[in-house]
N, C-alpha and C positions, 0 to 999 in steps of 0.2 A: 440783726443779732437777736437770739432768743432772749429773754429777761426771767430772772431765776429771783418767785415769787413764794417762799415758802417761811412757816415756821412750824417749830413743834406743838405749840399751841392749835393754830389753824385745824391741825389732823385730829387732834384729838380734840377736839369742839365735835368736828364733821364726821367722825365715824363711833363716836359717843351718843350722837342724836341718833344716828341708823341700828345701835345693836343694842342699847341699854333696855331694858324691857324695865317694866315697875319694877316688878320682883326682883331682887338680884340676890344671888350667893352672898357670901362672905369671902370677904378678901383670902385671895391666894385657894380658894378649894378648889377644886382637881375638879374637870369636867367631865362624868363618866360617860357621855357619848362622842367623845372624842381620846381615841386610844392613841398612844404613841406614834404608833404607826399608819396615822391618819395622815392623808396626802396635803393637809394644812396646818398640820399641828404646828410646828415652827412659827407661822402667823398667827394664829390663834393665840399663842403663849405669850409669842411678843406684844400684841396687843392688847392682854390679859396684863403682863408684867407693868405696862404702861398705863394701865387703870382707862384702857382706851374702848374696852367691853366690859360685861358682865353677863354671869348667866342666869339660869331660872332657880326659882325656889325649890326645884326636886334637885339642883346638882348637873343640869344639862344645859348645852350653850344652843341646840337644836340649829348642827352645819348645815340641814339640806333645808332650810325653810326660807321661800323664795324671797328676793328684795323688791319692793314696789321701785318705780321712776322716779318719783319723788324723794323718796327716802335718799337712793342715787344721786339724784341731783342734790341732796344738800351736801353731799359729801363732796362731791365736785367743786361747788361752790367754795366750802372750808378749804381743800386739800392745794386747788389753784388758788388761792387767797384774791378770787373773783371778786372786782369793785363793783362795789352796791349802785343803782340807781334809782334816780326816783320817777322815770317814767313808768307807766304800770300798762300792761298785754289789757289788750280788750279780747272775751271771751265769749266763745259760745257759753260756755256755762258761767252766768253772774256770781253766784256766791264767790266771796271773798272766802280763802279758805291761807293756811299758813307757809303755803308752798307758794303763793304767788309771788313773794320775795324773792324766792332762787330763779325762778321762773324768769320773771323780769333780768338778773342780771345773766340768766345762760342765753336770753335771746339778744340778748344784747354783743354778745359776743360770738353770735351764730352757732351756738353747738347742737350739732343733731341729735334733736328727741321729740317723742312723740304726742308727749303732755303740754303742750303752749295754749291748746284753746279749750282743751276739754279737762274736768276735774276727774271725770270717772278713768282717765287713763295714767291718768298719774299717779292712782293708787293704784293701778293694774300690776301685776310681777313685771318687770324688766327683762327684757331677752340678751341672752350676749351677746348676739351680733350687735345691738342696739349701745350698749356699753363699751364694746370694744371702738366704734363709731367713735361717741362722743370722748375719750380719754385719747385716740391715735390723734382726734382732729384737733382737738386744745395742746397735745403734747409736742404734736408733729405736724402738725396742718394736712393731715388726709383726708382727702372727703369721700371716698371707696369704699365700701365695706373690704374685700379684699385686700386693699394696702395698709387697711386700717389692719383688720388680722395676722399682715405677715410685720406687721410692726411689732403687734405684740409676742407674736413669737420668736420672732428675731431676737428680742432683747430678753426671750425668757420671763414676761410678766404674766403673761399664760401660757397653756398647752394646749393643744387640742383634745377633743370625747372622742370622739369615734374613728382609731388607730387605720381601720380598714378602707379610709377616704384618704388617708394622708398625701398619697402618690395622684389620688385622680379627681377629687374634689376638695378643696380649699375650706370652704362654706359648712359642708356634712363634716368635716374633721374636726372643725372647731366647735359645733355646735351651737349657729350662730342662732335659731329658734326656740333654743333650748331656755329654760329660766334661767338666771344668776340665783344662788344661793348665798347664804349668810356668808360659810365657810369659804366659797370663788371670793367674794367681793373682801375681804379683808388679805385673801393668799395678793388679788390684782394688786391692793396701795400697799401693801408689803413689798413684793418685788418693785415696785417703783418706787420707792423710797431707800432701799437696799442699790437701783439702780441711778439714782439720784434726777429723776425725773419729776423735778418739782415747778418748770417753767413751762409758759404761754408761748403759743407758735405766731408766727408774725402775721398768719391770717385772722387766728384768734383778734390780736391787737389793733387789727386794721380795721376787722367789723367794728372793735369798738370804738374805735376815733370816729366809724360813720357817722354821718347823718339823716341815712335813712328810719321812716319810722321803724318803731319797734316791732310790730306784726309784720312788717315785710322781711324783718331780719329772721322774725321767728319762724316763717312759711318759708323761707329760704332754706333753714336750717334742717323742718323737717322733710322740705325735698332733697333734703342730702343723704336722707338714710336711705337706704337699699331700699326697693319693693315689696320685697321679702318679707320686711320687720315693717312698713310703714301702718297706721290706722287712722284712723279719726279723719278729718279736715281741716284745710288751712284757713282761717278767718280773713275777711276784707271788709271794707264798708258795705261793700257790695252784695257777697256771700252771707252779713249778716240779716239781708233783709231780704233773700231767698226763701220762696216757700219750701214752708217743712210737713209735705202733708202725711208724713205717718202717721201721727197724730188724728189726721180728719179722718172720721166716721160715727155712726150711730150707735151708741153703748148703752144696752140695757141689761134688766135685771127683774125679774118677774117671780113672785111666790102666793101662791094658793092655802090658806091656811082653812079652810070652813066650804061649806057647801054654800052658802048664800052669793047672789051675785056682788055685794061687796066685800063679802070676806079675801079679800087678795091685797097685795098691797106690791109697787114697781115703782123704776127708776128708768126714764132715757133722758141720755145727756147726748147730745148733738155738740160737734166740736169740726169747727170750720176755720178756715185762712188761718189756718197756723203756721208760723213761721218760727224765725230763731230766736226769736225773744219771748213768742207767746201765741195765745189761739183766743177765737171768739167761743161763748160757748151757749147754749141755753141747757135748761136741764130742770127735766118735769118728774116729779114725784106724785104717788100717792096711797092713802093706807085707806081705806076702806071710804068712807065721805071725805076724807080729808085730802088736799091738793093742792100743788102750789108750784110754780115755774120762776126760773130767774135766770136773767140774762145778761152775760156781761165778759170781761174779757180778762182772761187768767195770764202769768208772767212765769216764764222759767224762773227757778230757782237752784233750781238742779239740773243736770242729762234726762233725769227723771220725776222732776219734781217741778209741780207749778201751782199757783195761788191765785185765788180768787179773793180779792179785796176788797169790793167792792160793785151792787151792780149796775147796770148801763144807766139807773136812774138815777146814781148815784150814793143809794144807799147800803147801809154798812151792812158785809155779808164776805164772812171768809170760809173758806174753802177750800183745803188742799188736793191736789189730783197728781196722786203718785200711779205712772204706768210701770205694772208688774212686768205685763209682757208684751207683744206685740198686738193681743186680742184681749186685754184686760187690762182695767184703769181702778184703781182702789181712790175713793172719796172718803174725805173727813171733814166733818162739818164743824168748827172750831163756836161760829156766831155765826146767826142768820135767818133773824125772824122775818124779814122783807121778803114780800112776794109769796108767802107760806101761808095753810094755816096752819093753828094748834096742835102740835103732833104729831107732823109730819117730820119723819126723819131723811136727810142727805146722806147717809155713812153708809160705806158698805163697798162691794165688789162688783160693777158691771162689765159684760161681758163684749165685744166687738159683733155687729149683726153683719 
């Protein structure tokens, strides 16, 4: 038997966090980017009436403005009144950030999404195939993308885009690549709520009585999404101590300011055995007589962010190394007289050789 886990509190918690921006209107004012005859007004208004939104300081609720995965998942979260726990996902990306709480209990209950190991995808915009996924598979236990979309059309909680796929593609009609918007995601817990679709599917429930670890519920979950819609990767013990050599190679940075043979001043940073946690690095500077090298081994902190703490000698020397791009690494030197002389600056843009 399904179990019917809802209150009205819960909803308006979970879709209060997703649309409430700082700024807000004043109660009850009329959203002028939303006219009557907007294909969401009806939900908009009900969850306007319900103090469960608000809009911006010019008077606009701004429909078409995409929803990240996380924001989504908190709503999931609130709206299935998802039991908390207190095991916690081990991540490719270390920072603790505030989304690791939902996180933790959707993998716990297998829901297909694509933000379990990575932070920079969980503020990525969400796709609706991705959405329709995880709400068919908690509401109904489908783990299809297509059974997942004729679910939701069956019961009218959405519609398909693009009218010209209806009869011969499934997928192109509903728009399953497409972003979710502000405007989709309040029409979606509208009609489920009107259709009284407030309960966990018995696969839902099952994953959660497991015992399996957490990461393997949550690599589980994101091989349940289509292909279509999947990115990132799944995390293991194993996967986390795979090398990561994007990362490796030779980044320099050269400038000529004078005619004399010391008038120039450069930076190469060498960055080796980098893996998912972190990289070695050395990294030579210098401005005219002055020089200096330090070697030691930096720590993700981000997708794209790593820190140098410390060097191999063990003296104090921090360093951040944010990669722009696939051929460019930006250093900032926080502390870090070791290994240096006087005046020799760390900061700055080098380039992949």
């Amino acid at each position: 038997m399904k179990r019917f886990y809802f209150t009205i509190i819960s909803i308006i918690v979970g879709l209060s966090f997703f649309i409430s921006p700082t700024n807000s209107v004043a109660a009850k004012q009329v959203f002028k980017d939303v006219p009557t005859n907007h294909y969401a007004y009806d939900a908009i208004k009900w969850a306007y009436d319900f103090n469960i939104i608000n809009g911006y300081a010019n008077g606009t609720f701004r429909p078409n403005q995409p929803v990240t995965e996380q924001q989504f998942a908190q709503i999931l979260v609130s709206y299935f009144d998802l039991e908390p726990v207190s095991e916690e996902l081990d991540k490719f990306t270390k920072k603790e950030i505030p989304s690791d709480a939902n996180y933790n209990t959707l993998a716990t209950y297998q829901v297909p999404l694509n933000g379990y190991f990575h932070n920079s995808i969980r503020g990525a915009a969400v796709k609706r195939g991705t959405v329709a996924q995880a709400i068919a598979y908690i509401a109904d236990g489908q783990t299809t993308l297509n059974k997942a979309i004729r679910f939701l059309l069956d019961h009218d909680i959405s519609n398909g885009q693009n009218a010209k796929y209806e009869q011969t593609n499934l997928q192109h009609f509903f728009g399953t690549t497409n972003n979710l918007t502000r405007a989709q995601l309040v029409l979606f817990f509208y009609n489920m709520q009107n259709k009284n679709f407030f309960y966990r599917s018995d696969m839902a429930e099952e994953s959660f009585a497991s015992n399996s670890p957490l990461y393997e519920r949550a690599s589980s979950a994101r091989s349940m999404l289509d292909k279509s819609l999947r990115t990132g990767s799944n995390w293991s013990p194993t996967a986390d101590k795979k090398p990561n050599k994007s990362w490796n190679g030779e980044y320099t940075y050269f400038h000529t300011y004078g005619k004399g043979d010391l008038d120039s001043k450069g930076r190469v940073l060498t960055i080796s055995n980098s893996t998912k946690t972190g990289f070695q690095l050395t990294y030579y500077t210098y401005d005219g007589w002055e020089s200096g090298t330090i070697e030691g081994t930096a720590t993700f902190t981000t997708d794209t962010k790593a820190r140098l703490s410390k060097t191999a000698d063990g003296d104090r020397c921090v360093i951040e190394f944010e990669r722009l791009t696939n051929k460019t690494i930006k250093t900032t030197e926080f502390y870090c007289e070791a290994g240096r002389d006087q005046g020799t600056t760390y900061s700055g843009t080098l380039t992949l050789e």
